[in-house]
C-alpha positions in Angstrom: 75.3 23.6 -31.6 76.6 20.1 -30.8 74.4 17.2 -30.4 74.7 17.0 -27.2 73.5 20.3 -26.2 70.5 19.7 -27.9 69.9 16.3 -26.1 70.5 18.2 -22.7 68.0 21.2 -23.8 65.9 18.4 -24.8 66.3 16.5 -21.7 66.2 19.6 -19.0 63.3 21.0 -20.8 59.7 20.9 -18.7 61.5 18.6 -16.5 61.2 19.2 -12.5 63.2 18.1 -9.7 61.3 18.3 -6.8 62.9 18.4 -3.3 62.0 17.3 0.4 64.0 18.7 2.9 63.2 19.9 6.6 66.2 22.5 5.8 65.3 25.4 3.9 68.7 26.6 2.9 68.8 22.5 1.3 65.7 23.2 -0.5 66.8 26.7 -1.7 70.3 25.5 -2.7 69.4 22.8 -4.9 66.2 24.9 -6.3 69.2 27.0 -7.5 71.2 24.5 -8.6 68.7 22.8 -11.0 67.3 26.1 -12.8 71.0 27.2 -13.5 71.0 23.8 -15.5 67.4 24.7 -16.7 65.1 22.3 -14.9 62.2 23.4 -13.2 61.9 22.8 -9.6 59.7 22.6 -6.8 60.6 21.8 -3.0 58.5 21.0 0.3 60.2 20.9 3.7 57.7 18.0 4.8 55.6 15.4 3.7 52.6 16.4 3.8 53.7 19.7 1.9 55.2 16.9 -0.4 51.8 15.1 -1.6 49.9 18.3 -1.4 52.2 19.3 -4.5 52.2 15.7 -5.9 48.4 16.2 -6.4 49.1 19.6 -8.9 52.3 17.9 -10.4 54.2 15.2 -10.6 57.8 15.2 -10.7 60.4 13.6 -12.9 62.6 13.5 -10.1 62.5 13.7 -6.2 65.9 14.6 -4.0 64.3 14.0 -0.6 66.0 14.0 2.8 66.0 10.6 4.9 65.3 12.6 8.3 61.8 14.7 7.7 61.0 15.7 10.9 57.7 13.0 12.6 58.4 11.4 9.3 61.1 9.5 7.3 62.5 9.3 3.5 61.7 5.3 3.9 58.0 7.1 4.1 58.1 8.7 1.2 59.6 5.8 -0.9 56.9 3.2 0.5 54.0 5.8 -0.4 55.1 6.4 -4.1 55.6 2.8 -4.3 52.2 2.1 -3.2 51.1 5.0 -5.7 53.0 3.5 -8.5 54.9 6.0 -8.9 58.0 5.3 -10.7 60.2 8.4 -10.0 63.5 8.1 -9.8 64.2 8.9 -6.2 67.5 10.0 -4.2 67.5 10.2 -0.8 69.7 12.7 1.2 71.7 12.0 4.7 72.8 14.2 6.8 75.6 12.3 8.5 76.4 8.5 7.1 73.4 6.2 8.3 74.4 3.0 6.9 71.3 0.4 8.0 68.7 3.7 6.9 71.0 4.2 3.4 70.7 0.0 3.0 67.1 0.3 3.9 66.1 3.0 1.0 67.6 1.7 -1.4 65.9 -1.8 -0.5 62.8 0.5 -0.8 63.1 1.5 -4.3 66.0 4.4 -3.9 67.8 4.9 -7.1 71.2 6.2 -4.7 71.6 7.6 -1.3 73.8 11.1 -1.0 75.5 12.3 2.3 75.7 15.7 2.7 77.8 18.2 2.3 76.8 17.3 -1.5 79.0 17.3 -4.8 76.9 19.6 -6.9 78.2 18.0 -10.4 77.9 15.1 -8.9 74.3 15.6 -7.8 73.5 17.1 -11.5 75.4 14.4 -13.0 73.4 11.6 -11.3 70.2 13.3 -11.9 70.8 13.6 -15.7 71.5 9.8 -15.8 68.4 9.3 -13.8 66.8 11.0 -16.7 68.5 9.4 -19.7 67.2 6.0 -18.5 64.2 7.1 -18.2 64.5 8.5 -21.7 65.2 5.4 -23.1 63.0 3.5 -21.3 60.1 5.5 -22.6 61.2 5.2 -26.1 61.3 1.3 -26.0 57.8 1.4 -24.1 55.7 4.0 -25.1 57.5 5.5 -28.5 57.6 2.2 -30.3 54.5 2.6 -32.4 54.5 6.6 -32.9 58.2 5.2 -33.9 56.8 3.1 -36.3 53.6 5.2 -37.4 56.5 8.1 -38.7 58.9 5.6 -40.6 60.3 2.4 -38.4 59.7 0.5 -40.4 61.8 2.3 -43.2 65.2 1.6 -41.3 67.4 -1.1 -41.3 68.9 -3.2 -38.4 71.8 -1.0 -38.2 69.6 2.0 -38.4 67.3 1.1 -35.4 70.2 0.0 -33.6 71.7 3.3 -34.1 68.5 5.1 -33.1 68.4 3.3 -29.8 71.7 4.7 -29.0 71.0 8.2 -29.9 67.5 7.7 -27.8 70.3 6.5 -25.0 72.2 10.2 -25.2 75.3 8.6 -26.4 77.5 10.6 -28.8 78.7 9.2 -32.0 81.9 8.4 -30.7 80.3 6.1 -27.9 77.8 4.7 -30.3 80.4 3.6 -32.7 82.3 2.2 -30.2 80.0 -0.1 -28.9 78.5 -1.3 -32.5 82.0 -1.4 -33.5 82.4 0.7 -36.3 83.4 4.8 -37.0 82.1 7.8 -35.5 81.6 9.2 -39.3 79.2 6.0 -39.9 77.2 6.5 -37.0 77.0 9.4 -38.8 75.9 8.8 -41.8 73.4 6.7 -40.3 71.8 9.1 -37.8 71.6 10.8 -41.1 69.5 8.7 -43.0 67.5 8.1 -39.4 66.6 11.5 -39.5 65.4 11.9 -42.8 63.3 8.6 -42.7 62.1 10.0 -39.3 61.7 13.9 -40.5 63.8 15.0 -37.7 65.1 17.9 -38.6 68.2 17.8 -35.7 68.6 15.2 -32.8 66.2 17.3 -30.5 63.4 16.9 -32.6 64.4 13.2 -33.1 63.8 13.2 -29.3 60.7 14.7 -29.4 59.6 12.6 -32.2 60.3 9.3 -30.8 59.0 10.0 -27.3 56.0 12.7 -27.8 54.9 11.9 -31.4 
């Protein structure tokens, strides 16, 4: 199976996409959407049915609709802010609302979407939402499990090469931004995954950010 379908099973995997919108056929819609590309998923048509969930789970990711009934998305955003929340949020319009869109995403939204939505598009976004966060995590909280299995065993070029692989980029990405061959990146994901005892680039994943 290519690498990159085990950094999406990886990725997808116990994820959830939670989503906030007064329209239940929205809700239902994107549910689908997101458990065909195996996320879970979870969706509230108001706020308050929005934080009751919050208390049993917290989301990876929240798709919530700027119009939500007495309330507003910019409610939402200012709410999870003062939570400390950092959950990549994208906020839904139902007809172009610049000032509102410019608003949210002074608040803290990651990108505002107006509907009729793109579902790749929607997908795609999401999964980049998610890679970031990925990576982010592995800087922050996986350096010293990183360390603890083997860090310290690789060279320069190694870590540097692990950081990209912790970024979901494909050997042919990779190479081309360190500036060398796909088959080296190879050959050093290689010897990164035997210093690591990874036995395929998903359980690198869950080595560096769960170990």
């Amino acid at each position: 199976m290519p690498d990159e379908i085990f950094y999406q099973a990886f990725l997808n995997r116990d994820r959830i996409v939670h989503i906030v919108d007064p329209e239940l056929l929205t809700c239902e819609s994107l549910s689908v959407l997101f458990r065909i590309e195996g996320f879970q998923t979870a969706f509230s048509v108001n706020l308050p049915g929005f934080f009751a969930a919050l208390e049993r789970r917290r989301p990876d990711v929240v798709i919530a609709n700027l119009e939500l009934g007495d309330d507003d998305g910019l409610a939402l955003l200012r709410r999870l802010k003062q939570m400390r929340m950092a959950v990549p949020v994208f906020m839904l319009e139902n007809r172009p609302m610049v000032e509102a869109a410019v608003a949210a995403m002074k608040a803290g939204a990651a990108d505002v979407l107006t509907k009729p939505l793109d579902n790749e598009q929607m997908v795609r976004i999401v999964r980049e939402a998610l890679r970031q966060d990925v990576h982010v995590a592995a800087i922050h909280a996986g350096r010293r499990a990183i360390e603890v299995r083997g860090f310290a065993q690789l060279t320069p070029r190694e870590r540097e090469v692990l950081q990209l692989i912790s970024n979901g980029q494909s050997n042919k990405e990779a190479g081309r931004e360190l500036g060398i061959s796909p088959r080296t990146i190879e050959v050093h994901r290689a010897r990164v995954m035997e210093k690591l005892g990874a036995r395929n680039t998903a359980d690198l994943m869950r080595i560096v950010l769960t170990s």
